[in-house]
C-alpha positions as CSV (number, residue, x, y, z in Angstrom):
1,X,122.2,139.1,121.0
2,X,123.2,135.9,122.5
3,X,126.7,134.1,123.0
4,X,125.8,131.9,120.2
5,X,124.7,134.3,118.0
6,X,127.4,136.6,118.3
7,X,129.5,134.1,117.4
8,X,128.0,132.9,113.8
9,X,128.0,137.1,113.1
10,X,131.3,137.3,114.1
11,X,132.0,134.6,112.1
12,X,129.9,134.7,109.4
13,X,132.5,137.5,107.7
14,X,135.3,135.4,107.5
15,X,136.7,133.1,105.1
16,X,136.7,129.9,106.9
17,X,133.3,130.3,108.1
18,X,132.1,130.6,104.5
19,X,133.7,127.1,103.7
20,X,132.5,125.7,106.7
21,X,129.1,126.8,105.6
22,X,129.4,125.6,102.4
23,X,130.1,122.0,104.0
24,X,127.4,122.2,105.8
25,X,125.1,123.1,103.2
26,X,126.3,119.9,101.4
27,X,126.0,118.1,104.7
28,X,122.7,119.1,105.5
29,X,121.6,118.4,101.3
30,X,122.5,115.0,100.8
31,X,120.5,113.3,104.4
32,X,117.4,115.2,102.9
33,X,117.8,113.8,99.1
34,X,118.4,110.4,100.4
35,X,115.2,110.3,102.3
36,X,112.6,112.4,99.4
37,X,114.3,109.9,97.0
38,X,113.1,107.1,98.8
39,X,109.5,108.6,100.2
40,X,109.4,109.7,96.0
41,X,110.0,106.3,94.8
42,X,107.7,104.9,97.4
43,X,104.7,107.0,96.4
44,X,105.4,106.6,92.7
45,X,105.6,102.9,93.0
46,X,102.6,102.6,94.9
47,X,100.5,101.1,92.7
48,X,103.6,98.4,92.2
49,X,104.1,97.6,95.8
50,X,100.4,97.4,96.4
51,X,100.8,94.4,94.1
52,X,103.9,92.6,95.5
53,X,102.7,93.0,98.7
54,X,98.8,92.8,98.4
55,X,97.8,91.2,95.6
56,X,94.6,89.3,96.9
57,X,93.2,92.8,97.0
58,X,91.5,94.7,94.2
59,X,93.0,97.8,92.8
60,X,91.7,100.7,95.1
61,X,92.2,97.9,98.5
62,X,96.1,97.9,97.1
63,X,96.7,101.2,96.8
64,X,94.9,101.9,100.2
65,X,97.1,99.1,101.5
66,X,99.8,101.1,100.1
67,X,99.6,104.5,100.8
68,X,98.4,102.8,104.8
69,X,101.9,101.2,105.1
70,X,103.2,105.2,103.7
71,X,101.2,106.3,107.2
72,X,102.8,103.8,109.2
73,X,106.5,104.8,108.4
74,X,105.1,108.4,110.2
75,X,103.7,106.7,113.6
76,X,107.4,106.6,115.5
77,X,108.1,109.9,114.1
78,X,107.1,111.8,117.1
79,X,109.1,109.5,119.0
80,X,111.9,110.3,116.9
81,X,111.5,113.5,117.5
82,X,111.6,113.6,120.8
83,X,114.8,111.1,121.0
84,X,116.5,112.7,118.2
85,X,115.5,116.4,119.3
86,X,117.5,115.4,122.8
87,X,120.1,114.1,121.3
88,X,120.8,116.7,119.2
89,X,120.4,119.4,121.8
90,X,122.7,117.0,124.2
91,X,125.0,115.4,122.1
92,X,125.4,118.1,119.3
93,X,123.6,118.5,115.7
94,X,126.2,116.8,113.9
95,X,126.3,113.4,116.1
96,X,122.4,113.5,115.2
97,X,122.6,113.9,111.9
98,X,125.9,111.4,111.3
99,X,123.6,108.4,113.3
100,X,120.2,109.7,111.9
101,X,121.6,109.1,107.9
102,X,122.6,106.0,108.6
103,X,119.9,104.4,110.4
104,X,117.5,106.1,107.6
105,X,119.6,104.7,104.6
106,X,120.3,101.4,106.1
107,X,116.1,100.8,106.2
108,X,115.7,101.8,102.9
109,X,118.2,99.6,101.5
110,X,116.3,96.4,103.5
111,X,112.9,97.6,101.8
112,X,114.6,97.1,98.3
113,X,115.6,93.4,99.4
114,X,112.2,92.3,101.2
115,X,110.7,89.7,99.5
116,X,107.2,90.1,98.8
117,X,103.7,88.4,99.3
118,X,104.1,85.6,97.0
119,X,107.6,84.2,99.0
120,X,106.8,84.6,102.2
121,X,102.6,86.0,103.0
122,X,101.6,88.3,105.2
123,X,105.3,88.5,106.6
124,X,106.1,90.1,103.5
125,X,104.2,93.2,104.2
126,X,104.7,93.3,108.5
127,X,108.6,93.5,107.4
128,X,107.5,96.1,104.9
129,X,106.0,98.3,108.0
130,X,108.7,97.9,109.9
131,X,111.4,98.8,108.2
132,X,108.4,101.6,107.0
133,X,108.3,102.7,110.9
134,X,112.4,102.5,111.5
135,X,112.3,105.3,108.2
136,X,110.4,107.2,109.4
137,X,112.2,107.1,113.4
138,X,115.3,108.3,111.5
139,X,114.2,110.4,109.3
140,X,112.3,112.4,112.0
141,X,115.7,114.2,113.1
142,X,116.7,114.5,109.4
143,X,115.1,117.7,108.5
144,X,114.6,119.2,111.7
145,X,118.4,118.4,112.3
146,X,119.4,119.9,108.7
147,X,117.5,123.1,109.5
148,X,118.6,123.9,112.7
149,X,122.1,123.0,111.9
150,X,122.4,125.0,108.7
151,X,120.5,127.8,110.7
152,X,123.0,128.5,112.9
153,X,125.7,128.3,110.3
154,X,124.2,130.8,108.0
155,X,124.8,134.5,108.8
156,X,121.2,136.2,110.2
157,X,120.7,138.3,107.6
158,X,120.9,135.4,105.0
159,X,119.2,132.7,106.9
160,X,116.5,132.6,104.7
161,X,118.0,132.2,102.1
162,X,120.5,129.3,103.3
163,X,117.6,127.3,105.1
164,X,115.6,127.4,101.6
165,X,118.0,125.0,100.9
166,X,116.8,122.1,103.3
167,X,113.0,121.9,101.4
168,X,115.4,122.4,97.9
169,X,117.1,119.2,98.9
170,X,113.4,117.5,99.4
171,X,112.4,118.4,96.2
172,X,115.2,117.2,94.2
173,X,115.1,113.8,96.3
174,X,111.6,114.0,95.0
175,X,112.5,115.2,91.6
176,X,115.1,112.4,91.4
177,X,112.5,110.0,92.3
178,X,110.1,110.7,89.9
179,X,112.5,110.9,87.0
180,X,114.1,108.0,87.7
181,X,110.7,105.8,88.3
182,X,109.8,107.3,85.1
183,X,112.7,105.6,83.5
184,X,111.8,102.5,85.1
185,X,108.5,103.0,83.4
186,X,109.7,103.6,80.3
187,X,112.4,100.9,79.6
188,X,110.4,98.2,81.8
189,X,107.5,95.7,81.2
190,X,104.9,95.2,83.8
191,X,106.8,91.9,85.0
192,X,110.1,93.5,84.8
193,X,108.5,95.7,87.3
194,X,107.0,93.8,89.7
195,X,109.4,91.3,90.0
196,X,112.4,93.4,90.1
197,X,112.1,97.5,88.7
198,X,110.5,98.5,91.9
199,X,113.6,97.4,94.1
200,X,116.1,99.4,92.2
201,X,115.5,102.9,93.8
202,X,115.6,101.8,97.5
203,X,118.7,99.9,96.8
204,X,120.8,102.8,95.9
205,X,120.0,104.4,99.4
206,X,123.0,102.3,101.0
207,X,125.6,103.8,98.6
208,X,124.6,107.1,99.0
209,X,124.0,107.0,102.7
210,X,128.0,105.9,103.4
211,X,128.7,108.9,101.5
212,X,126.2,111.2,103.5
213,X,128.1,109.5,106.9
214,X,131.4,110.3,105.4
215,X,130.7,114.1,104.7
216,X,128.9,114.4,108.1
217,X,131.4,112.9,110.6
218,X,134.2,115.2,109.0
219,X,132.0,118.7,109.9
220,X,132.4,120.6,113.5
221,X,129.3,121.1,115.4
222,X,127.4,124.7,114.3
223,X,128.8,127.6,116.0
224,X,125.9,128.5,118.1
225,X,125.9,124.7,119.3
226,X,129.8,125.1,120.2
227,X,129.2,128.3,121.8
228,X,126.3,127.2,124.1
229,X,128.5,124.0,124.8
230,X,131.5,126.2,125.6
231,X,129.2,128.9,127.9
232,X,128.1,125.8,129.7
233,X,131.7,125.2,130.2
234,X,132.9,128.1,131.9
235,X,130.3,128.1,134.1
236,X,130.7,124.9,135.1
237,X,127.5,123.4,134.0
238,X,128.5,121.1,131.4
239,X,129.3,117.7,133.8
240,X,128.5,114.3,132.2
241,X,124.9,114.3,132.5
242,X,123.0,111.6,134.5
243,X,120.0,110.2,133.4
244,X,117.8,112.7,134.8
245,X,119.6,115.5,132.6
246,X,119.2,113.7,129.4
247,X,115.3,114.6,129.0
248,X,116.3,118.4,130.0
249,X,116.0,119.7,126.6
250,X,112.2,118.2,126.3
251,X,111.0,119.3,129.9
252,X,112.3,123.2,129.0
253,X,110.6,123.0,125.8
254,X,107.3,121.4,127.6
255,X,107.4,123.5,130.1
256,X,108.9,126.9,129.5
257,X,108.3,127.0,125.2
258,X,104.7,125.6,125.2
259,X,103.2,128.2,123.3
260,X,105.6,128.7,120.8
261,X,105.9,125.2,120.3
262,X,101.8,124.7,119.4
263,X,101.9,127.5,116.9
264,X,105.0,126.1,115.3
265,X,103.1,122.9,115.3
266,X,100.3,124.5,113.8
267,X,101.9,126.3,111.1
268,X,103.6,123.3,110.0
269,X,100.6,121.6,109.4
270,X,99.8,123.2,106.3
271,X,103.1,122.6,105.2
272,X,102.6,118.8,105.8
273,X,99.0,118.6,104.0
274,X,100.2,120.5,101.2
275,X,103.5,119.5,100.6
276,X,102.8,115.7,100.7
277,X,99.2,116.6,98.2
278,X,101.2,118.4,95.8
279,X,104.5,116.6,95.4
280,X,103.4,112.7,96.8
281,X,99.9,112.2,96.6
282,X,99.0,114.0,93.0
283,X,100.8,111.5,90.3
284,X,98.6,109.2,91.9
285,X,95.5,111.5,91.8
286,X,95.9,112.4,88.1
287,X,96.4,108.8,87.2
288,X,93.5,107.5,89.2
289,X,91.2,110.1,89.8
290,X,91.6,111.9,86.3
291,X,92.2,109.6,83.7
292,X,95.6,110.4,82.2
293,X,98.6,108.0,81.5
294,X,100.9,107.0,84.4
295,X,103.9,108.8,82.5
296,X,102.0,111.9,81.8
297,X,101.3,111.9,86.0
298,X,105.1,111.6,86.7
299,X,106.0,114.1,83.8
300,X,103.5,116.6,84.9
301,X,104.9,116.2,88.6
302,X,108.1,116.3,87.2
303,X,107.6,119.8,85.9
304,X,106.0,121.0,89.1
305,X,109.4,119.9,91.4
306,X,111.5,121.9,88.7
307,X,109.4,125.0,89.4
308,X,109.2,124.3,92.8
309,X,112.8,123.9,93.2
310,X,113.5,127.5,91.0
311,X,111.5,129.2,93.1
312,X,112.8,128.3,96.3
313,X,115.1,130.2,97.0
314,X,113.5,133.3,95.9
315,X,111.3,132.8,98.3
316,X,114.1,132.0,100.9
317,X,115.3,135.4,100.3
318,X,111.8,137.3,100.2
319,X,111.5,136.2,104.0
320,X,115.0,137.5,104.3
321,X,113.7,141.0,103.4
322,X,110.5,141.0,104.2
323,X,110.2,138.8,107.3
324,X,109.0,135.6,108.2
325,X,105.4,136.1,108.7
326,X,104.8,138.0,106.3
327,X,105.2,135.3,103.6
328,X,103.8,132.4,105.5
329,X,100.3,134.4,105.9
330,X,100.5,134.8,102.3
331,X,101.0,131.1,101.5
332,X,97.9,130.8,104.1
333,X,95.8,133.0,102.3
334,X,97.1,132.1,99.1
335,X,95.8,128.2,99.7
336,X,92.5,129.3,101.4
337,X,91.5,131.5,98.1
338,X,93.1,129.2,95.6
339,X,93.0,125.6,96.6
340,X,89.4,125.0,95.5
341,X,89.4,126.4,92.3
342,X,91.9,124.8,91.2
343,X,91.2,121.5,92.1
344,X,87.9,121.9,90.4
345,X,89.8,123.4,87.1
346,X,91.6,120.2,87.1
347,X,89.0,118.1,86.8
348,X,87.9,119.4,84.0
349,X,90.8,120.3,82.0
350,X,93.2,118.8,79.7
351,X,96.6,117.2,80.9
352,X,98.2,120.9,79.8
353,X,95.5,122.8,82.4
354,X,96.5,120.0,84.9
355,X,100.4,121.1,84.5
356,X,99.4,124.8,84.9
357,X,97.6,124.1,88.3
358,X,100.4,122.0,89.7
359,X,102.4,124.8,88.8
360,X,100.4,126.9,90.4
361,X,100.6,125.4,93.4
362,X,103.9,124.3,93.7
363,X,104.6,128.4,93.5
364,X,101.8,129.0,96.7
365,X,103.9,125.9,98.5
366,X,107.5,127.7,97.7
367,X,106.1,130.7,99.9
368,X,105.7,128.4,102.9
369,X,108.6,126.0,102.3
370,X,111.3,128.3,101.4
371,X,110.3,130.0,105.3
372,X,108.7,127.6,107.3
373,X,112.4,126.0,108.4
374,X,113.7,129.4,109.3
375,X,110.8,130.6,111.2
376,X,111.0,127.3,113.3
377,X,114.8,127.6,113.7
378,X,114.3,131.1,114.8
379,X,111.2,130.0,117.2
380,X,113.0,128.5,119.6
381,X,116.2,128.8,122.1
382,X,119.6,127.3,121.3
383,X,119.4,124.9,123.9
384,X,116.5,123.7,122.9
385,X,116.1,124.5,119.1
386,X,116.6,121.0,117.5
387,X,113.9,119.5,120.0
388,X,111.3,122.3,119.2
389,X,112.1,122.1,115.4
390,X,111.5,118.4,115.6
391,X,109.0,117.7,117.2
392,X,106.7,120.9,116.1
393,X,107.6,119.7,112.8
394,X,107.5,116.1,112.9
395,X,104.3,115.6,115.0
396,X,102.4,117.3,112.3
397,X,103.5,115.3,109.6
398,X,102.5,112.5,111.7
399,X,99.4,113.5,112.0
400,X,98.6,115.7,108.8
401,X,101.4,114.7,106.3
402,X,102.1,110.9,106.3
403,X,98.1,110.2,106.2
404,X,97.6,112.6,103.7
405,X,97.2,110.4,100.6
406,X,94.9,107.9,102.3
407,X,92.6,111.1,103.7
408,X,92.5,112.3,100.2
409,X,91.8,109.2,98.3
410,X,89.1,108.1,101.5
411,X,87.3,111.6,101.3
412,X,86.7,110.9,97.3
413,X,85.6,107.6,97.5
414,X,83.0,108.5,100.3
415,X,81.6,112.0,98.9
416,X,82.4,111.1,95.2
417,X,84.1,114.7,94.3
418,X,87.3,114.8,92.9
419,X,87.6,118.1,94.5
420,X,87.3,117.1,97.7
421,X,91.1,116.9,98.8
422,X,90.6,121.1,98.3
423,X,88.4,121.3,100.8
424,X,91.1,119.5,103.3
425,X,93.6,121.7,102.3
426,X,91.6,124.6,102.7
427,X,90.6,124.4,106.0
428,X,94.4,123.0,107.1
429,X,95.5,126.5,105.6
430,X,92.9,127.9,108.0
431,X,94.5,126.6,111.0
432,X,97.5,127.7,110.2
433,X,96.8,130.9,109.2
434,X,95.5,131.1,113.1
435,X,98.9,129.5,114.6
436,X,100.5,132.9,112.6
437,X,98.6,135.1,114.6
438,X,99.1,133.0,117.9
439,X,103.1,133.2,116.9
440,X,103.0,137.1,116.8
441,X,102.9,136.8,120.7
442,X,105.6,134.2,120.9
443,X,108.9,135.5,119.3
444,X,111.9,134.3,119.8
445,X,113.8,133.9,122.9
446,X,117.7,134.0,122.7
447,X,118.0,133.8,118.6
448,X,118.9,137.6,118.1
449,X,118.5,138.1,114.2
450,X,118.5,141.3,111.8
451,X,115.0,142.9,112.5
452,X,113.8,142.7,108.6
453,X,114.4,139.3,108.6
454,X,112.0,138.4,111.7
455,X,109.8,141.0,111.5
């Protein structure tokens, strides 16, 4: 067991470690609300902004306009996670996650004071992007940062169970977000919406981000952090770095954790396709694609996140008993067998057989996102845990997550099956059913946990 390990177990029994976990829990909850919230509101509005930003185009070119400026916020999120994953591994997890809030919030809050196509043309929707692309830059340390933090708080033989609560915090942001775009829908006109609803939800991300700072900058650094600061120390290794020591944390990972860094990428892909299919991209595909009411969408999606968020944490603490792997290659196989039929089943069915299936689903995505955070906090090395996380995590919602949407809603309008969004996710469950087996011959390196829970 490492130094930094030994000292969260040691720990982990004590009273003061239990409210210090507790903080951080709370610490680690509110960054991830604040930016689901605003990535909810965003794909529930969609259809909205596509008009205040695009409204020379016809219905399908807006919400492809839309859901193309929801890609964009994902291009600088590899970057992020690279700058963010040094940082955080330099610097410490909370200094990360203090700066990363506020950056995140403070974009969010601009998009809700943009003004649109109508005031100022095409500028309307380049500011749109880029306050789209600075989200998506802070957010990129946001979850990785939250994970890795509130892994090496938790003790090891409840990690699981702790972590679940970093995707728990997603899906009540998302929750949140429907619910409260709901409202909007309910007790607004179409004018009322265009012209002012739609600004409402992004707004309230400057409040709440102060308040995220505020918890955050009153925490201590995670024990495993202090203890790898404090090892450094002794030896005489921890001077004030220079410039070529800052990119340490990335060249280690590069060089010496390459291959547990591709599966981790490659498990998280499935994660990113299904996670932004199910709980983004469907109100939208049982509006459009399906016929039903733009309420029934959100309530139906609604119902799904409370499931979702139930579930979670019994699936947290499955992976705490039954290992890691274990229940990710179930969520694999569980998409690869399922995925299809009931897509298809949706498409045929009433708005109650709809509701089922997203339930369905949202049960098959618990297995995967109440253990995918662990198993990359577990993946890699202390000293290089928050860049690993990030950028394993982030690159594939780059490239798989944030374009998810679009892919879906291009792949029906060029083979004309409503089902074909299935046949994505299926073979993205393929691949990382295949990163599994590549990550049984890549275990951890210095994150020494109980042998049931990595097993």
């Amino acid at each position: 067991m490492s130094s930094a390990d030994s000292a969260t177990t040691a720990a982990s029994g004590t009273g003061d470690h239990g409210h210090a976990v507790r903080r951080a829990a709370k610490a680690s909850f509110i960054g991830n609300f604040i930016e689901w919230f605003d990535y909810a509101s965003y794909g529930y509005l969609a259809s909205v902004i596509g008009l205040v930003f695009f409204p020379e185009s016809s219905p399908t070119g807006r919400l492809l306009y839309a859901f193309a400026v929801f890609a964009t916020s994902f291009i600088l999120r590899p970057v992020g996670a690279v700058v963010w994953g040094i940082l955080g591994d330099r610097l410490g997890r909370r200094w990360a996650l203090s700066w990363s809030i506020l950056i995140m919030s403070g974009a969010t809050f601009v998009v809700g004071i943009l003004p649109g196509y109508n005031q100022i043309g095409l500028w309307a929707a380049v500011a749109l992007v880029a306050m789209r692309m600075c989200q998506g830059f802070s957010a990129s340390g946001e979850y990785a940062g939250a994970g890795t933090f509130l892994a090496e708080y938790a003790p090891p033989s409840k990690r699981g169970i702790y972590v679940s609560l970093v995707p728990a915090s997603t899906a009540c942001g998302l929750l949140m977000g429907s619910l409260f775009v709901s409202g909007l829908y309910a007790f607004l006109d179409d004018t009322s919406m265009v012209t002012w609803g739609w600004r409402v939800p992004f707004l309230l991300a400057g409040p709440l981000g102060l308040v995220g700072r505020y918890i955050r900058v009153h925490l201590e650094d995670s024990p495993a952090y202090q203890a790898l600061v404090a090892k450094a120390a002794s030896s005489q290794t921890q001077q004030a770095p220079s410039r070529s020591r800052w990119a340490e944390p990335l060249r280690l990972l590069l060089t010496s954790h390459r291959r547990a860094l591709l599966a981790c990428f490659g498990v998280s892909c499935l994660n990113a396709v299904a996670f932004y299919m199910l709980l983004s991209y469907m109100p939208n595909y049982v509006e459009h694609e399906l016929g039903h009411s733009e309420t029934a969408a959100t309530l139906a999606t609604s119902v799904t996140l409370v499931v979702y968020i139930a579930f979670i944490f019994l699936m947290g603490h499955v992976s705490d008993v039954v290992g890691r792997r274990k229940v990710l290659v179930l969520a694999c196989v569980a998409f690869v067998v399922a995925s299809i039929p009931l897509f298809h089943l949706m498409s045929v069915g009433s708005l109650w057989v709809v509701v089922l299936c997203e339930i369905l689903f949202a049960l098959i995505l618990t297995t995967n996102d109440g253990t995918l955070a662990s198993f990359l906090a577990e993946s890699f090395p202390t000293s290089v845990r928050y860049s690993g996380f990030a950028l394993s995590f982030n690159l594939a919602n780059t490239l798989l997550g944030g374009t998810c949407p679009f892919v879906a809603t291009w792949l029906i309008l060029v083979s004309g099956s409503q089902a074909a969004p299935a046949y994505y996710l299926t073979a993205v469950a393929g691949l990382a059913l295949v990163s599994l087996l590549v990550s049984h011959w890549a275990p951890p390196l210095d994150l020494s946990v109980v042998k049931r829970s990595t097993r």
